[in-house]
FINUPA-518936 format. One record per atom (N, C-alpha, C): atom name; x, y, z; residue number from 0. Coordinates in pm, whole numbers, plus 50000, padded with zeros to 5 digits. Layout:
N
   atom    east   north      up   seq
     CA       X       Y       Z   NUM
...
//
This chain:
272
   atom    east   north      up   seq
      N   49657   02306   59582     0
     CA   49709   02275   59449     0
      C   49765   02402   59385     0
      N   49914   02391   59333     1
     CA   49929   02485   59284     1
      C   49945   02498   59129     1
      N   49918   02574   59080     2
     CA   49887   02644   58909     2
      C   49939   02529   58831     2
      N   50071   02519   58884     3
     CA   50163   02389   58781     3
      C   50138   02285   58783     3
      N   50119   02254   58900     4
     CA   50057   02124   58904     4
      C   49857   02095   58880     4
      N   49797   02205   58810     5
     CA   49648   02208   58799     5
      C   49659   02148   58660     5
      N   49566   02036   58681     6
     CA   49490   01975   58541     6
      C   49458   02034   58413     6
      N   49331   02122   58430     7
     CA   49349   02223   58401     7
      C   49364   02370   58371     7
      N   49441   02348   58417     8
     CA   49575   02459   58373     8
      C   49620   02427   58245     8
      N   49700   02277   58303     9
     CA   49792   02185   58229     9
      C   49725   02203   58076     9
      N   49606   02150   58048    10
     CA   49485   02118   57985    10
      C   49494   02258   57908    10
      N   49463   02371   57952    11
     CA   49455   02469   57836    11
      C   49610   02504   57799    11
      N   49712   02503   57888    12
     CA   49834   02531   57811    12
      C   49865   02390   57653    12
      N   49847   02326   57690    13
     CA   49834   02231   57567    13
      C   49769   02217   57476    13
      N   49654   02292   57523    14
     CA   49537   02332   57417    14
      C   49619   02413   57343    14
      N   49638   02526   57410    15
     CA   49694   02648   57313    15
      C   49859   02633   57227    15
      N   49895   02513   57300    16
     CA   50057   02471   57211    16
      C   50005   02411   57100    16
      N   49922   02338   57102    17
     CA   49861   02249   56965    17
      C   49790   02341   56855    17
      N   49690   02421   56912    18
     CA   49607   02508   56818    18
      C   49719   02603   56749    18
      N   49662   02606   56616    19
     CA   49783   02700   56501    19
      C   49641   02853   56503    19
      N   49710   02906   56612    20
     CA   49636   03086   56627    20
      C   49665   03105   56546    20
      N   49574   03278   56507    21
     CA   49631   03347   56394    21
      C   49554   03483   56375    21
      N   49606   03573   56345    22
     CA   49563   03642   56329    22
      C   49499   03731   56228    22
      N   49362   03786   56323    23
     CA   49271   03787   56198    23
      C   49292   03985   56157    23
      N   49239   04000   56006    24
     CA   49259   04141   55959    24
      C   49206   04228   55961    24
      N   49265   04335   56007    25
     CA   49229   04469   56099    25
      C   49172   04520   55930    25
      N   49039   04591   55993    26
     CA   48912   04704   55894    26
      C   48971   04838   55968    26
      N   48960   04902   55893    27
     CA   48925   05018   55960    27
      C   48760   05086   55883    27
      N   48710   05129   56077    28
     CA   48586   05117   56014    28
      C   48484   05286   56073    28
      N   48384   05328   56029    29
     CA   48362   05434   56075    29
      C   48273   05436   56265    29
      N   48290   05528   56324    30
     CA   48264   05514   56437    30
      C   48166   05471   56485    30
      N   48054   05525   56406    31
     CA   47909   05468   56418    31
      C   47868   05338   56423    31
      N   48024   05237   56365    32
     CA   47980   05081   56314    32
      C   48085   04994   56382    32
      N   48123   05062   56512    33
     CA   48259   05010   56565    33
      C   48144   04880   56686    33
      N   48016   04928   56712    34
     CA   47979   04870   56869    34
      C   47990   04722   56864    34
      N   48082   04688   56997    35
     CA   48059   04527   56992    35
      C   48243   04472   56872    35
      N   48298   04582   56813    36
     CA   48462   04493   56798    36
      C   48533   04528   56859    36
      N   48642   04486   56839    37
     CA   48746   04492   56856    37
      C   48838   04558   56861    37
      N   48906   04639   56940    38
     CA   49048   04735   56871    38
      C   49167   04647   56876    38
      N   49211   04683   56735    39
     CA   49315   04654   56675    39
      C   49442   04721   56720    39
      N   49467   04817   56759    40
     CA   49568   04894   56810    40
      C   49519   04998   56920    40
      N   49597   05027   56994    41
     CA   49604   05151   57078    41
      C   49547   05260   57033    41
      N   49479   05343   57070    42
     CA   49435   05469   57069    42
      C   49520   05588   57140    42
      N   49599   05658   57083    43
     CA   49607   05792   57133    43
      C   49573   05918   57101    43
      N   49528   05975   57214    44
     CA   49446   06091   57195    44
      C   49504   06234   57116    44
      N   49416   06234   57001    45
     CA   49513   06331   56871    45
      C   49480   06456   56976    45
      N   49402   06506   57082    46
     CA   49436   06626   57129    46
      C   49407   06639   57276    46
      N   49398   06742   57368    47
     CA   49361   06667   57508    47
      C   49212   06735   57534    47
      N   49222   06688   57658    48
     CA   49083   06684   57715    48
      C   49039   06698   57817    48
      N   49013   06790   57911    49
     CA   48939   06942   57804    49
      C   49017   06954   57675    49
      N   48963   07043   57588    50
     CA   49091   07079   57486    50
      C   49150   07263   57503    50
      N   49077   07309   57650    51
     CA   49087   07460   57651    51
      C   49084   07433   57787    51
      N   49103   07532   57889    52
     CA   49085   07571   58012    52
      C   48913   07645   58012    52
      N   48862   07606   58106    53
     CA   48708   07621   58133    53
      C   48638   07591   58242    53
      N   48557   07690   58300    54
     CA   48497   07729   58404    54
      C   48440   07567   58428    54
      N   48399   07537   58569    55
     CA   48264   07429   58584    55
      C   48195   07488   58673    55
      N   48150   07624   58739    56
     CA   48076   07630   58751    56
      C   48025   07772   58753    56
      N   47867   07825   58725    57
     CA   47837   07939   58714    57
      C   47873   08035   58829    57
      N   47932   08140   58762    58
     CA   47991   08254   58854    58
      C   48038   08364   58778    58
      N   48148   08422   58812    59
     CA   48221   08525   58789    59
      C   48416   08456   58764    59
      N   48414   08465   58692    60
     CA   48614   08494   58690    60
      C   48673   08602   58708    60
      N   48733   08630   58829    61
     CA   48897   08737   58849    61
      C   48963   08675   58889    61
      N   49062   08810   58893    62
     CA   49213   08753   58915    62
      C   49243   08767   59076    62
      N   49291   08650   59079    63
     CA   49315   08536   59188    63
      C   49343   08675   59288    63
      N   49456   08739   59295    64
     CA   49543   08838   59369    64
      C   49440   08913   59411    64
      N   49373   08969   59321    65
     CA   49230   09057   59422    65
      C   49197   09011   59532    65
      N   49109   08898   59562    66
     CA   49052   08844   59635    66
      C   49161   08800   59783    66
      N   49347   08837   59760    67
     CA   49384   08780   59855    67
      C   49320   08830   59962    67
      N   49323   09000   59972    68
     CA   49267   09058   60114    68
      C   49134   09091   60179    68
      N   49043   08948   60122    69
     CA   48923   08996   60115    69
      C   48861   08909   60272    69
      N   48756   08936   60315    70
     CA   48750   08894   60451    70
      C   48586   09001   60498    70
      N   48533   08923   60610    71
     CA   48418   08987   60649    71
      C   48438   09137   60697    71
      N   48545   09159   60712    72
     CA   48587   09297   60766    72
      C   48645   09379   60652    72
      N   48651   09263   60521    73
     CA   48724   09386   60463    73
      C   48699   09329   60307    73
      N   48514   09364   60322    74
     CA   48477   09327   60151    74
      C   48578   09351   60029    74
      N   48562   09290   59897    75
     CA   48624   09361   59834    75
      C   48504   09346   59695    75
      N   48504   09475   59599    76
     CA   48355   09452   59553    76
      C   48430   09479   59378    76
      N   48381   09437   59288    77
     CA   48425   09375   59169    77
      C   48334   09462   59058    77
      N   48336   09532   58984    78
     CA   48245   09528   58853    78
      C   48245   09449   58753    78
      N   48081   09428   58713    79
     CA   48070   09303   58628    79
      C   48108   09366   58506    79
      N   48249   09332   58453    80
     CA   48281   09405   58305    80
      C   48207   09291   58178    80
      N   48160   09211   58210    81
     CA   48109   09165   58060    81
      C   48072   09024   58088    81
      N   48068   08915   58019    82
     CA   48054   08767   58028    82
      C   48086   08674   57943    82
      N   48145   08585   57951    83
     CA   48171   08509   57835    83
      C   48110   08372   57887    83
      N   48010   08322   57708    84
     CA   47924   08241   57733    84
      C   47964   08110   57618    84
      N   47981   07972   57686    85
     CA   48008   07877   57600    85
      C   47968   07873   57469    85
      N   48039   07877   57388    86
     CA   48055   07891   57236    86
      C   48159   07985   57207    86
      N   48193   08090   57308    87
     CA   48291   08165   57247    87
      C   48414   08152   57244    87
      N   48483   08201   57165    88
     CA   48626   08123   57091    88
      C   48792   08188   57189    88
      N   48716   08273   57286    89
     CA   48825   08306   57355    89
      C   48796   08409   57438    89
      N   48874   08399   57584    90
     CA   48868   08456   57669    90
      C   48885   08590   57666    90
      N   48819   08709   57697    91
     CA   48889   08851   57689    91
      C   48985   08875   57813    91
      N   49037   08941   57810    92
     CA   49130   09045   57947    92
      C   49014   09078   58031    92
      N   49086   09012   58209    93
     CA   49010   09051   58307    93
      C   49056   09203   58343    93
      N   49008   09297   58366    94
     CA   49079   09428   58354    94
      C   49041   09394   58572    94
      N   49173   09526   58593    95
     CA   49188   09511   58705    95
      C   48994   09542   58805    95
      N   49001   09479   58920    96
     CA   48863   09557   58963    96
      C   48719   09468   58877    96
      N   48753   09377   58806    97
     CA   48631   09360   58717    97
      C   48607   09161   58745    97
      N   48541   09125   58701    98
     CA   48481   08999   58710    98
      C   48385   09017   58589    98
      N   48413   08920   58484    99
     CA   48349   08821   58380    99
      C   48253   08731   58423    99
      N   48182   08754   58402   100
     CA   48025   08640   58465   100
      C   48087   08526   58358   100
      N   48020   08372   58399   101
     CA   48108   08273   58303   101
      C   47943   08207   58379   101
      N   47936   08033   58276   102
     CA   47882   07949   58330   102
      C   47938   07785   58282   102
      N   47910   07727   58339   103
     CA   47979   07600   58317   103
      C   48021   07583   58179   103
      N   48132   07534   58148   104
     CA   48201   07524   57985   104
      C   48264   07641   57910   104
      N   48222   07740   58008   105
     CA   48312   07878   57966   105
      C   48463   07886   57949   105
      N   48517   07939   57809   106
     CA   48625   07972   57788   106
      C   48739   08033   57859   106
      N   48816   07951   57944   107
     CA   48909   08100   58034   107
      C   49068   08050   57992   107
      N   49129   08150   58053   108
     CA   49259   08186   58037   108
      C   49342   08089   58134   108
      N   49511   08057   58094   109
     CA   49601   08027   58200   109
      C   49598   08143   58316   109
      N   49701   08122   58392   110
     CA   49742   08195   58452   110
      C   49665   08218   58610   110
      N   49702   08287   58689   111
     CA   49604   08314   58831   111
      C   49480   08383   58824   111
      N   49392   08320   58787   112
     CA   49260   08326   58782   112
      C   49229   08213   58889   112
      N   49045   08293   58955   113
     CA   48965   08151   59024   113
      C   48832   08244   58991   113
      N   48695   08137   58987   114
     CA   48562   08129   58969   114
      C   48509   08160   59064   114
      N   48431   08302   59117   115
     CA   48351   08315   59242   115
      C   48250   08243   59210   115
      N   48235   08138   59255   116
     CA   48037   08112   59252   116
      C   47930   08178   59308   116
      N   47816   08189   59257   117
     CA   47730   08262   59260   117
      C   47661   08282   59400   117
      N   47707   08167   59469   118
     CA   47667   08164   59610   118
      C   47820   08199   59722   118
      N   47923   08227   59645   119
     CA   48023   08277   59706   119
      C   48045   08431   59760   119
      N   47973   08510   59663   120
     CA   47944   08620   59671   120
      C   47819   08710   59683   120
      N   47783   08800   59683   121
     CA   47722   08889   59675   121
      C   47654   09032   59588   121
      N   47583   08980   59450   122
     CA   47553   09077   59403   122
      C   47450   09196   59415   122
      N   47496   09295   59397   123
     CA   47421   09424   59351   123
      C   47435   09462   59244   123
      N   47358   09443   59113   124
     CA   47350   09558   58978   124
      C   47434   09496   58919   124
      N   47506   09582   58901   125
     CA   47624   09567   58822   125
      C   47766   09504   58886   125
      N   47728   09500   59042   126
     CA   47890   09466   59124   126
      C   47871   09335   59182   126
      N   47940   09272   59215   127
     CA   47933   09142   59305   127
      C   48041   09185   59454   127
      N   48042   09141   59557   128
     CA   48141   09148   59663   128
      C   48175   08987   59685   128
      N   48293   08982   59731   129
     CA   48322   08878   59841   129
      C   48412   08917   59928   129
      N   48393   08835   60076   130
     CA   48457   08829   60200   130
      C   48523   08755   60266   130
      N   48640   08656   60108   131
     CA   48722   08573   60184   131
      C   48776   08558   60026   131
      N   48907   08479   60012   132
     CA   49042   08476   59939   132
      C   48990   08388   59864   132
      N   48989   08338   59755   133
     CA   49036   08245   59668   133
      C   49105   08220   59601   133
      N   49141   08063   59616   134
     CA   49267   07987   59576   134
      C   49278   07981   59418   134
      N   49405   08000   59360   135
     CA   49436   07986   59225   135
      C   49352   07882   59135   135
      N   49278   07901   59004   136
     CA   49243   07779   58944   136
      C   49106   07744   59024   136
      N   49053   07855   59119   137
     CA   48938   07775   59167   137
      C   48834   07754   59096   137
      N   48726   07648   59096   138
     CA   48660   07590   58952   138
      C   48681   07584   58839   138
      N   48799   07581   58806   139
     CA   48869   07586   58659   139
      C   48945   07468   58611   139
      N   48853   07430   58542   140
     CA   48903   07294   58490   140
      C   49018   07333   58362   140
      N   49138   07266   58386   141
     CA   49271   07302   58326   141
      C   49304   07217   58151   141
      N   49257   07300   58079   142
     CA   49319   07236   57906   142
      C   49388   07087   57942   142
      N   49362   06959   57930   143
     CA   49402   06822   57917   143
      C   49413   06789   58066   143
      N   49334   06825   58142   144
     CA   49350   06784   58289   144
      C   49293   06582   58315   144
      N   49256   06607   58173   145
     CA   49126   06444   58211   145
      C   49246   06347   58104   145
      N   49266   06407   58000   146
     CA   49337   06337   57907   146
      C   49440   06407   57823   146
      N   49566   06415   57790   147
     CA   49676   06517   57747   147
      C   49686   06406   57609   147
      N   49773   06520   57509   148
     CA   49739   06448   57403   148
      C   49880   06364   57387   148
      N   49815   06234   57310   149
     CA   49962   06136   57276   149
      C   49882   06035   57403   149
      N   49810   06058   57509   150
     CA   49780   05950   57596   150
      C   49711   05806   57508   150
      N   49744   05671   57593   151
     CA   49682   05624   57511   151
      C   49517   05585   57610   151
      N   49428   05641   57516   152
     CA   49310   05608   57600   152
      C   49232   05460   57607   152
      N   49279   05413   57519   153
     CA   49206   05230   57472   153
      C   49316   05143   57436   153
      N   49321   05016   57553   154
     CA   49428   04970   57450   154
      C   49390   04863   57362   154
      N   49462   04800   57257   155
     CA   49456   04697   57171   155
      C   49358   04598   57234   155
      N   49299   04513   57186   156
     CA   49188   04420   57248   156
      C   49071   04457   57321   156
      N   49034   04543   57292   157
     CA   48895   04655   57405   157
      C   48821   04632   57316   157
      N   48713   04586   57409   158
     CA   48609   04570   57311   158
      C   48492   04666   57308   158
      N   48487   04726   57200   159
     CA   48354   04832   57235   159
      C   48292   04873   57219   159
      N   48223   04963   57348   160
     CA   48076   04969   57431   160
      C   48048   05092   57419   160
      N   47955   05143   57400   161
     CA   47902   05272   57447   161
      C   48008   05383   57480   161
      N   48008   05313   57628   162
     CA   48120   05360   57695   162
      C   48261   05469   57622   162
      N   48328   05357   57546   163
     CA   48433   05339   57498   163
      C   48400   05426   57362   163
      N   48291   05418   57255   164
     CA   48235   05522   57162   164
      C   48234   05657   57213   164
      N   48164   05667   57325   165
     CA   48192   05831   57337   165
      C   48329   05895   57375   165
      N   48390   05836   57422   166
     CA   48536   05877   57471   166
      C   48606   05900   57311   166
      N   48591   05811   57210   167
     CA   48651   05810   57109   167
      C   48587   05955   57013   167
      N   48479   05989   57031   168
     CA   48398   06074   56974   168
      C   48380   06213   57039   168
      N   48410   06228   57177   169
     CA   48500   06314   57217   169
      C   48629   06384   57202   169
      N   48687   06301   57151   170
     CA   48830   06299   57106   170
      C   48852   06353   56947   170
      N   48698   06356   56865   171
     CA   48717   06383   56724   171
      C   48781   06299   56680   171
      N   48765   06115   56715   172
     CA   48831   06037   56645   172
      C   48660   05986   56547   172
      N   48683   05990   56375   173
     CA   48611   05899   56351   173
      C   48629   05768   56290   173
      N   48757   05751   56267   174
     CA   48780   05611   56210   174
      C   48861   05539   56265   174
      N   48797   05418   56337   175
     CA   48895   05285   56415   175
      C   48943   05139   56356   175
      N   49075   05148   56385   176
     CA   49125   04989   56327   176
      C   49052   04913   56453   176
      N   48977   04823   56350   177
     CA   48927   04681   56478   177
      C   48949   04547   56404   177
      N   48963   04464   56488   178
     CA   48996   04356   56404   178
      C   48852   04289   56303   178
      N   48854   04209   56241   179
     CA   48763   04178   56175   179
      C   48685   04078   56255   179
      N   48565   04090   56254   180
     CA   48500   03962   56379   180
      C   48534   03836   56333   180
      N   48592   03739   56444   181
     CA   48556   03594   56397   181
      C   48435   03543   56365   181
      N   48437   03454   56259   182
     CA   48335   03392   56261   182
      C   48357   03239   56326   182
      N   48243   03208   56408   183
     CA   48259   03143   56502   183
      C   48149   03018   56476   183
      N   48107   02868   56485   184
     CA   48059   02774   56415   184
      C   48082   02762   56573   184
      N   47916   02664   56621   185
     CA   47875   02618   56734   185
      C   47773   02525   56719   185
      N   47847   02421   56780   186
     CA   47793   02299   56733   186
      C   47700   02223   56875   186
      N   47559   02175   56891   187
     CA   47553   02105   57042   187
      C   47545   02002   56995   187
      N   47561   01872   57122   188
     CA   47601   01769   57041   188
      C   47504   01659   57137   188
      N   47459   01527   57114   189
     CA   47366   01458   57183   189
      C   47236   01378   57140   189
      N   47220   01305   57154   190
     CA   47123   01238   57056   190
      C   46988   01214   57164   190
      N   46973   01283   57299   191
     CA   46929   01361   57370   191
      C   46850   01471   57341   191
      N   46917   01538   57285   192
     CA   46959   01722   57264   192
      C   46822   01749   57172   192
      N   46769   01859   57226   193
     CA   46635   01870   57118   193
      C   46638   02010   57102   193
      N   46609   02144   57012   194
     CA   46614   02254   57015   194
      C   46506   02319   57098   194
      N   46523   02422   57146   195
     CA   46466   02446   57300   195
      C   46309   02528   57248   195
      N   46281   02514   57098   196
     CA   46181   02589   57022   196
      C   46063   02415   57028   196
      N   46146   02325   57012   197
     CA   46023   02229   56997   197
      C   45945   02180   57131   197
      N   45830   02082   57108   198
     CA   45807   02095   57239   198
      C   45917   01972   57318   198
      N   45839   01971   57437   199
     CA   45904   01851   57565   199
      C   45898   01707   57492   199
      N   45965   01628   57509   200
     CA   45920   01468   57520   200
      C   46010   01406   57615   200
      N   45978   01291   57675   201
     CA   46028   01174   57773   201
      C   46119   01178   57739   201
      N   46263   01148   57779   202
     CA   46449   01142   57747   202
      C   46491   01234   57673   202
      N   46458   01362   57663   203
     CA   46498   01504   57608   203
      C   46559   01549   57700   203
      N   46644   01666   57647   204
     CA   46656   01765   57689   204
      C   46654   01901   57589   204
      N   46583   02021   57621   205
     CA   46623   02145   57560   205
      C   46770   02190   57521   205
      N   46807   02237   57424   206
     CA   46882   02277   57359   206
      C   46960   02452   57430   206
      N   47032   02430   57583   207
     CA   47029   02562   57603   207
      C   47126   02613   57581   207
      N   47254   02560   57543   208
     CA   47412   02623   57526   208
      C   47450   02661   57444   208
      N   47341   02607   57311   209
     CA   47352   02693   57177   209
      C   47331   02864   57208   209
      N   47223   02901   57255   210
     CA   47167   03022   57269   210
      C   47267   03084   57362   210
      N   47305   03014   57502   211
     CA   47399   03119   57602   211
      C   47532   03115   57542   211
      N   47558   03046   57424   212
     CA   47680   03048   57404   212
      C   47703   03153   57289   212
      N   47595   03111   57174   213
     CA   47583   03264   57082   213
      C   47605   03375   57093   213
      N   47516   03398   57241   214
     CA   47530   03550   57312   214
      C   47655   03591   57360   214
      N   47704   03466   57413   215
     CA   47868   03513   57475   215
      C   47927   03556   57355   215
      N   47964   03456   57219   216
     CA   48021   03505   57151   216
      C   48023   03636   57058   216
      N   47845   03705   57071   217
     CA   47803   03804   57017   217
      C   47885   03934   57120   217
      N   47830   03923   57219   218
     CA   47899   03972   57351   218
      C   48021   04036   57315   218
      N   48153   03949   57291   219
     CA   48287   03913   57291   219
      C   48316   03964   57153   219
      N   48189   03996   57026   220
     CA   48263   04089   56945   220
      C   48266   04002   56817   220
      N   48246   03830   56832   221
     CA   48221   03740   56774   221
      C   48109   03753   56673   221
      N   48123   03648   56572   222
     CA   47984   03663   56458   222
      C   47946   03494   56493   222
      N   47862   03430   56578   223
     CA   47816   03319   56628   223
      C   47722   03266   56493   223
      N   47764   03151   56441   224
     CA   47711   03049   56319   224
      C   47682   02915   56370   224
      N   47517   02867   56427   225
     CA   47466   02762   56470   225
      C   47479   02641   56357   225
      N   47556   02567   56387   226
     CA   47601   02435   56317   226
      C   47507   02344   56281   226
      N   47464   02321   56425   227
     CA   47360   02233   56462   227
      C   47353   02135   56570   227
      N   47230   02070   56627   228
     CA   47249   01972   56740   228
      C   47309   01804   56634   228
      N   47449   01763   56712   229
     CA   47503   01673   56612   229
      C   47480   01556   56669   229
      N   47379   01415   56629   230
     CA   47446   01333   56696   230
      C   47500   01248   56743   230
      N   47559   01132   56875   231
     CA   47647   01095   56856   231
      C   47752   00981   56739   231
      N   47739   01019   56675   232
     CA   47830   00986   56549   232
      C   47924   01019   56488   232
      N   48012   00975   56516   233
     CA   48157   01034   56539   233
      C   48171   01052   56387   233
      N   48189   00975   56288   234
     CA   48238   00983   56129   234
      C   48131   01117   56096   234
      N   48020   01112   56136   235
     CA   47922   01234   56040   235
      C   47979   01339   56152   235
      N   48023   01346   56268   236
     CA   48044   01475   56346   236
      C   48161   01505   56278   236
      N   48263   01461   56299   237
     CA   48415   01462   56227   237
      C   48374   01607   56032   237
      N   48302   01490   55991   238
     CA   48283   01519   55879   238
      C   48218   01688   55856   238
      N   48122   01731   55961   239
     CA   48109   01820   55993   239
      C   48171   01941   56071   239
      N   48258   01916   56137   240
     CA   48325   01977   56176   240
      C   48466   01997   56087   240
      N   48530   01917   56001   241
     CA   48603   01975   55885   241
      C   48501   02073   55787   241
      N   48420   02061   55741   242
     CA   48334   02155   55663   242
      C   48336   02303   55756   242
      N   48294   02298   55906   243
     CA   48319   02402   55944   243
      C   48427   02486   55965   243
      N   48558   02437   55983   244
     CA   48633   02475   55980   244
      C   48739   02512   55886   244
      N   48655   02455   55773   245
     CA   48644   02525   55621   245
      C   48612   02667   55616   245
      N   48529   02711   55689   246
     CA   48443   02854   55669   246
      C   48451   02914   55743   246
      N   48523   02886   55885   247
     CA   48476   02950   55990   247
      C   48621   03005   56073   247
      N   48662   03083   56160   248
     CA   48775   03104   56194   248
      C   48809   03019   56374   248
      N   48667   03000   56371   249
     CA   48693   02898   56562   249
      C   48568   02834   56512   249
      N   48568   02692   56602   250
     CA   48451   02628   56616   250
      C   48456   02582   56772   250
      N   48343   02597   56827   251
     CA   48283   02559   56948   251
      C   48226   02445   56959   251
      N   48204   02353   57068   252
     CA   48163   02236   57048   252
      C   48074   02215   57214   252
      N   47947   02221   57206   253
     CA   47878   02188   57304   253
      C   47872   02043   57387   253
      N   47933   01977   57476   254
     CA   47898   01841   57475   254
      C   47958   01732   57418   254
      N   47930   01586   57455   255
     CA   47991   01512   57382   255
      C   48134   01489   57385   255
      N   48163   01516   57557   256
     CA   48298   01446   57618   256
      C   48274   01329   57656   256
      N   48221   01274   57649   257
     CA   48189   01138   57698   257
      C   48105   01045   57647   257
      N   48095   00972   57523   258
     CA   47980   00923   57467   258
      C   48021   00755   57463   258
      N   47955   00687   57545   259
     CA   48018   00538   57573   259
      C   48147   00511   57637   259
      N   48163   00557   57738   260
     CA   48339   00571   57787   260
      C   48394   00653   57706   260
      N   48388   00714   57547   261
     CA   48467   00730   57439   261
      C   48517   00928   57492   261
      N   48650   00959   57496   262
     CA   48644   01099   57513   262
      C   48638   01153   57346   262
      N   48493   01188   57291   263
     CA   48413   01187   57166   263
      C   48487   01329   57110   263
      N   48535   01442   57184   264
     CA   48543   01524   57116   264
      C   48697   01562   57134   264
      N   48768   01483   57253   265
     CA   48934   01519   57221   265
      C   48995   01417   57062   265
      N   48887   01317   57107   266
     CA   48929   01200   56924   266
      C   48892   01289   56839   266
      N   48770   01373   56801   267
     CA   48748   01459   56712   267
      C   48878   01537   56679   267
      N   48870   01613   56779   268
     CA   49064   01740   56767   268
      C   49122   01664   56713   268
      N   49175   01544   56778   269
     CA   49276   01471   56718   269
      C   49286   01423   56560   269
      N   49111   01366   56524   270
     CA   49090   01318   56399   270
      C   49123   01476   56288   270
      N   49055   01613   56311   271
     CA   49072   01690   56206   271
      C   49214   01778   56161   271
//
């Protein structure tokens, strides 16, 4: 079967030609109170990320060119001129002959620099040696290598998580357009249907699609509003379901496609 010819398929494209969408109004809201909506627009990153060039791992920084002729036959040995330790606001001059002790998050410079690691070399005192070349940029994570600025990091409709908070809070973003949550009216329907808090009796059933369905819609960013178990009575369901859709921006409907041959809840659509 293919797509065009699927039921439904057919079935939700007609759904969605009939339903009058709409869109709901973007908050802007502080970061702390974003978990679980919506983004309203794209995110691009006001700066990049890294936002500096910086070591990842503990060692020494020189310049790249030293180290070309270095080899077991033909050490080449470095003085430790100083160190620069995360927090500081900028790299000094590697002077020729010298190596900067650094450790992960350390401040460094463009240009041909690489990171001896601590197990790359060989210290004594004040000197370190090594006995082989390193490549330009080695352990040096490059100013916007993860994210350059103007990228967009989130797009419109993301819903978010944890995840998605720290990236934004990384970024020194604190205020996000999200859309405003729907409020969402969920109705189960059945004269069956018993809430899953009371006890058992003979021709029951528990009440379970209210609860997995809440959660989805909580999930999804939604504000989930239990209607109630409705039931089958079409004039008092009807009647209820215009009231909800008085207040509410979607209503959900558990059940109650089928009540006496009757298709109970496409006559509903149709009736409101």
């Amino acid at each position: 079967m293919t797509e065009s010819n699927n039921p439904l398929v057919e079935a939700q494209e007609r759904y969605q030609s009939a339903v009058p969408f709409r869109t709901l109004p973007v908050l802007t809201q502080r970061l702390e109170e974003v978990l679980g909506n919506t983004l309203a627009e794209d995110i691009q990153a006001p700066i990049d990320a890294p936002p500096y060039h910086r070591a990842i791992a503990e060692g020494f920084v020189v310049n790249t060119e030293e180290t070309r002729t270095a080899s077991e036959d033909n050490p080449v040995t470095f003085k430790i001129g100083g160190e620069i330790l995360p927090g500081d606001e900028q790299c000094p001059e590697i002077p020729p002959g010298q190596g900067f002790a650094v450790v992960t998050g350390s401040i460094l410079k463009s240009g041909d620099y690489s990171v001896v690691r601590m197990w790359d070399c060989e210290r004594e005192g004040a000197h370190f040696t090594v006995t082989r070349p390193f490549p330009p940029r080695f352990f040096i994570e490059d100013q916007g290598c993860d994210i350059a600025r103007g990228d967009i990091v989130l797009k419109a409709g993301t819903v978010l998580g944890p995840t998605e908070i720290g990236t934004l809070a990384s970024l020194g973003i604190q205020q996000v357009p999200v859309m405003q949550a729907p409020r969402i009216t969920l109705f189960s329907s059945g004269n069956e249907v018993i809430p899953y808090t009371e006890p058992m009796r003979p021709g029951a059933i528990w009440d379970c699609n209210a609860p997995m369905l809440s959660a989805a819609i909580r999930q999804e960013g939604g504000i989930p509003v239990f209607g109630g178990i409705m039931k089958d009575d079409f004039e008092q369901f009807v009647e209820a379901l215009k009231q909800a859709l008085a207040q509410s921006d979607m209503v959900v409907i558990s059940g109650g496609t089928a009540v006496g041959g009757r298709d109970f809840v496409a006559d509903m659509v149709r009736e409101v």
